[in-house]
C-alpha positions in Angstrom: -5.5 59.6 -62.2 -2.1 59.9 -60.0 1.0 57.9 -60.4 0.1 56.0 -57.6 -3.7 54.9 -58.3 -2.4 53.7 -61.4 0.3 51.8 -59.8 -2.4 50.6 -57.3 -4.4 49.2 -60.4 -1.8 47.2 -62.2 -0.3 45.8 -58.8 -4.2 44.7 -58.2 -3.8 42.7 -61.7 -0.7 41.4 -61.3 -1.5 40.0 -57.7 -4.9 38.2 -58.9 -2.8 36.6 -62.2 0.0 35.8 -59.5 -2.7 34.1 -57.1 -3.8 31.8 -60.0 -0.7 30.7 -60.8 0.1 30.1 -56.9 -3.1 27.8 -56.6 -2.6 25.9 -60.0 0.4 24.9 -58.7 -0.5 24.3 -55.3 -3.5 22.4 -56.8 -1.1 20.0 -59.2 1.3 19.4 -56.3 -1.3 17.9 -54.1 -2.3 15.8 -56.9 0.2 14.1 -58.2 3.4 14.9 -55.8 4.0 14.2 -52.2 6.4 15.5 -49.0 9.4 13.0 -49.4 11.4 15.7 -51.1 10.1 18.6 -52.7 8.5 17.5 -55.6 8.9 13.9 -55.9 6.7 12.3 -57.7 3.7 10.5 -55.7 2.9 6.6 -56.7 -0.7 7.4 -57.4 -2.6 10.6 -58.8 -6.0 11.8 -58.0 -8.0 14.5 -59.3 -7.0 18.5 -58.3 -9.2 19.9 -55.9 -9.7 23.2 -58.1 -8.7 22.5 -61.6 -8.6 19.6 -64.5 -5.0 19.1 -65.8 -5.9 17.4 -68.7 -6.4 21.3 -70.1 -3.7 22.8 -71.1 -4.9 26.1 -71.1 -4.5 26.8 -67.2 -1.0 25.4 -67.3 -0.1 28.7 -69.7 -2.4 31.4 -67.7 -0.4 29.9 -64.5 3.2 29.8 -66.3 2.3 33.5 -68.3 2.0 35.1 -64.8 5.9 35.0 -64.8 6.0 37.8 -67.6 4.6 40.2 -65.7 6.7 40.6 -62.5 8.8 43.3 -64.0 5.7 45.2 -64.9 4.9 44.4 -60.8 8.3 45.2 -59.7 8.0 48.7 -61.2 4.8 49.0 -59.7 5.4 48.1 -56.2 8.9 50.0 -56.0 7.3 53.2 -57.8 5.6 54.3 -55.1 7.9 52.6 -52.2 10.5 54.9 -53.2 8.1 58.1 -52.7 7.5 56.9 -49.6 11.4 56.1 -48.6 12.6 58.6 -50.2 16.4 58.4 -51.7 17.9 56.4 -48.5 15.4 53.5 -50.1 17.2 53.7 -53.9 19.1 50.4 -52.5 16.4 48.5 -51.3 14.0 49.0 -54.2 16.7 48.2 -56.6 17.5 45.0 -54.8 13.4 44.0 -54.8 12.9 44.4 -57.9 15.4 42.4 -59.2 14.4 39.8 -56.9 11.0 39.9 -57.9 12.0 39.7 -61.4 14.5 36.8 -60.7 11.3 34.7 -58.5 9.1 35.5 -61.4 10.9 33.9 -64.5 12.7 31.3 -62.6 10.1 29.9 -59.4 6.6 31.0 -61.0 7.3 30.4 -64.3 9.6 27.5 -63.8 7.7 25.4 -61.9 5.9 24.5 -65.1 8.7 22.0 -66.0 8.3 20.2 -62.9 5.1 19.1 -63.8 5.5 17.2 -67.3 6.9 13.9 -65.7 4.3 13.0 -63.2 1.8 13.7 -66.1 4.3 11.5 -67.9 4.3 8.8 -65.3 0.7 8.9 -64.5 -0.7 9.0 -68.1 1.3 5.6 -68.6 -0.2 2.1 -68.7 3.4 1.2 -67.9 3.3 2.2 -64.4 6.4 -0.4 -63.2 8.2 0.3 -60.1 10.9 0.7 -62.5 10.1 3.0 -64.4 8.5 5.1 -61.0 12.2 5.2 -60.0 13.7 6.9 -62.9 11.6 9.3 -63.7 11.5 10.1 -60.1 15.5 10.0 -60.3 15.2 12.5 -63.4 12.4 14.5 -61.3 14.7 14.8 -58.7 17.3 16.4 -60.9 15.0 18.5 -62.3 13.7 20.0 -59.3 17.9 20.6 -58.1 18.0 22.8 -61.2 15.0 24.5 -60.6 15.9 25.6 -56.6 19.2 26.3 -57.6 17.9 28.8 -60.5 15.6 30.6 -58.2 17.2 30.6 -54.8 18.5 34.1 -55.6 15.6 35.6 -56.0 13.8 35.1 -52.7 16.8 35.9 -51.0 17.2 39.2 -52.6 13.2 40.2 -51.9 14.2 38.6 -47.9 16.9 41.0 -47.6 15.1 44.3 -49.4 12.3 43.4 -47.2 14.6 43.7 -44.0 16.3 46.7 -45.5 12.6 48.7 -45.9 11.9 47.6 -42.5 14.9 49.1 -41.1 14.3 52.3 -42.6 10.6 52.6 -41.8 11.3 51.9 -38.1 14.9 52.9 -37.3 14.8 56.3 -39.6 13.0 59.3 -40.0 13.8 60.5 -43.4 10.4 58.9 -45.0 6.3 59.2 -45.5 5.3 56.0 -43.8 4.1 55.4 -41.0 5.5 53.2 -38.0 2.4 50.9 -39.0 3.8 50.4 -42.6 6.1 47.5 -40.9 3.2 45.2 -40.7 3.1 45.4 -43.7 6.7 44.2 -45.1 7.1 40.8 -46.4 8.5 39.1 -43.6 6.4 40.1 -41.0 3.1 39.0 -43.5 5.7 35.8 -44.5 5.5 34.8 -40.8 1.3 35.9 -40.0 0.5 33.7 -43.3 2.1 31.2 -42.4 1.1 30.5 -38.4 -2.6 31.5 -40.1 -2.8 28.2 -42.3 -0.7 26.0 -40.5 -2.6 26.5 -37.0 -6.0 28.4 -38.0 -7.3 27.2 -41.2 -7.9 23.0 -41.7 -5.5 20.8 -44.4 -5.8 21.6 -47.1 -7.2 25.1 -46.9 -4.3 26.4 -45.1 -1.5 24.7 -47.7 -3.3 26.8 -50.2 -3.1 29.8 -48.1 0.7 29.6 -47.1 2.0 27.6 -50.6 0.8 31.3 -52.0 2.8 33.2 -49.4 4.4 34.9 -51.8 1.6 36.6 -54.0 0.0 37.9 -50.5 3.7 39.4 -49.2 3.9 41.7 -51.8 0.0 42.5 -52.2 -0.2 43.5 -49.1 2.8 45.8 -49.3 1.5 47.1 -52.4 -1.7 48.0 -50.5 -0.2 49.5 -47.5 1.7 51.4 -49.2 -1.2 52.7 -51.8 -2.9 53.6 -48.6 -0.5 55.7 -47.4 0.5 57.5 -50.3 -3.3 57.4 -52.1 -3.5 61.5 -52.5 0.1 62.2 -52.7 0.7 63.2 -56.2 4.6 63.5 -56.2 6.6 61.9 -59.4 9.9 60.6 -59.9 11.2 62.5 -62.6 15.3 61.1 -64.4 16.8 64.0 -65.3 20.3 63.6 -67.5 23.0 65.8 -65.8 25.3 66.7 -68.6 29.2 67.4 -68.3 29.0 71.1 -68.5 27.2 71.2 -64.6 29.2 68.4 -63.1 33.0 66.5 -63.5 31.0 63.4 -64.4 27.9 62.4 -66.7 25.3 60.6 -64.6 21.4 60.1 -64.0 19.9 62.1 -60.9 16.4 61.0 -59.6 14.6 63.9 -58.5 10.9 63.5 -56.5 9.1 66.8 -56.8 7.8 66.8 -53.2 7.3 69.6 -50.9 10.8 69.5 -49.5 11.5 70.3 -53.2 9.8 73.1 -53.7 10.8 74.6 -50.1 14.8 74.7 -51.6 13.6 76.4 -54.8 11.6 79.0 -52.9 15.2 79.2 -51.1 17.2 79.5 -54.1 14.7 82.4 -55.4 15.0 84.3 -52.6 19.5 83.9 -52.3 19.1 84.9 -55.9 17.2 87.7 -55.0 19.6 89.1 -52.0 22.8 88.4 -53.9 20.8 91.0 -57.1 20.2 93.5 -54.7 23.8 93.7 -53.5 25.0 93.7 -56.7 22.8 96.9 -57.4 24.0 98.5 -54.2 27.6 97.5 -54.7 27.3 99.5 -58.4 25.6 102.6 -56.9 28.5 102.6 -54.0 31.0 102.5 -56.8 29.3 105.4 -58.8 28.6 107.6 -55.5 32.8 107.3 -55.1 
């Protein structure tokens, strides 16, 4: 199995664990919180649509899908670089630590938000009073919480523009002009005209409050799709002191353009040989 089939397979994991966490907390939103401010607490609760909150168990599998998103970072940048080539070393470093920054503070953080409207709800003292504080304290809550992840999204926003760039606007790489419909922002904005003016409420909140499992699936597929027989690999090779003024980390692909330079390399080798040879014999013969 190649590099990239495996990547394929974990990306397909982490994707599915990331869309239950995205519905769960879509799911508990709807239920107990309403659009005054994000995450205020609503007067009332009713039952989720999808899922029972008086388990606990689907609260972790929803939270848990936060420890993977380095395992997805590596996975959807491992084969985005192949495809980019060295002019996308930028834009796959700034993903992935976007990705790993939504992933441990927006997925997994969300969690917190939802202990005090189970708090207020689960109380027989259900006073206007006491709705204001917690909603006060919710309120401060949820200002740590954006603040925490707002650099995340921003970095995958501005990768994602960066990729696009180089897939349209350069040459130097193996996708395709098509592989644009498949960045982030472009499936950010179809996902989001799809449930807001296609799909009925609340089908389509579901479908765009999980925007951001299906911008990075769908990049993951595209670019599977394109690279699905390629069986390049990014090899680190250590450069030591005695070849270069300075100690640092090269990353080599082993790609056809490779192996073209060493078949170059073999053959200047060769040349320069044979006119040492026939500089020695033209020394002798004087």
């Amino acid at each position: 199995m190649t590099s990239i089939k495996i990547c394929t397979a974990l990306s397909l994991v982490c994707g599915i664990w990331n869309l239950f966490g995205d519905i769960y907390f879509i799911d508990f939103y709807l239920a107990h919180m309403n659009f005054d401010g994000f995450g205020t607490i609503n007067t009332t609760s009713r039952d989720g649509n999808l899922f029972d909150f008086n388990h606990a168990w689907s609260l972790r599998v929803a939270q848990a899908g936060g420890w993977m998103y380095p395992i997805w970072a590596m996975v959807t940048i491992y084969p985005l670089y192949l495809g980019l080539g060295t002019r996308g070393l930028g834009a796959c470093s700034l993903l992935a630590y976007g990705l790993c920054v939504v992933g441990g503070n927006l997925h997994s953080g969300f969690a917190f938000t939802t202990i005090l409207p189970q708090v207020l709800h689960n109380s027989s003292d259900n006073t206007r009073g006491l709705h204001s504080t917690i909603n006060m304290a919710q309120s401060k809550i949820m200002d740590c919480y954006v603040f925490g992840y707002t650099p995340g999204p921003l970095a995958v926003m501005i990768a994602s523009g960066w990729i696009l760039y180089i897939v349209l606007f350069t040459k130097e790489t193996k996708f395709p002009k098509w592989f644009a419909l498949c960045n982030p922002i472009v499936t950010m904005v179809l996902v989001i005209l799809i449930g807001f003016l296609l799909i009925p409420w609340p089908l389509g909140f579901y479908l765009v409050g999980s925007f951001g499992t299906w911008i990075i699936v769908l990049m993951n597929a595209g670019a599977s799709w394109v690279l699905w027989d390629v069986k390049d690999k990014i090899n680190l090779k250590l450069v030591s002191l005695e070849s270069c003024s300075i100690e640092e980390t090269e990353i080599l692909i082993n790609s056809e353009k490779k192996k073209h330079m060493d078949d170059i390399t073999n053959v200047s080798e060769a040349v320069t040989e044979e006119d040492k040879v026939d500089g020695k014999k033209s020394n002798d013969t004087h």
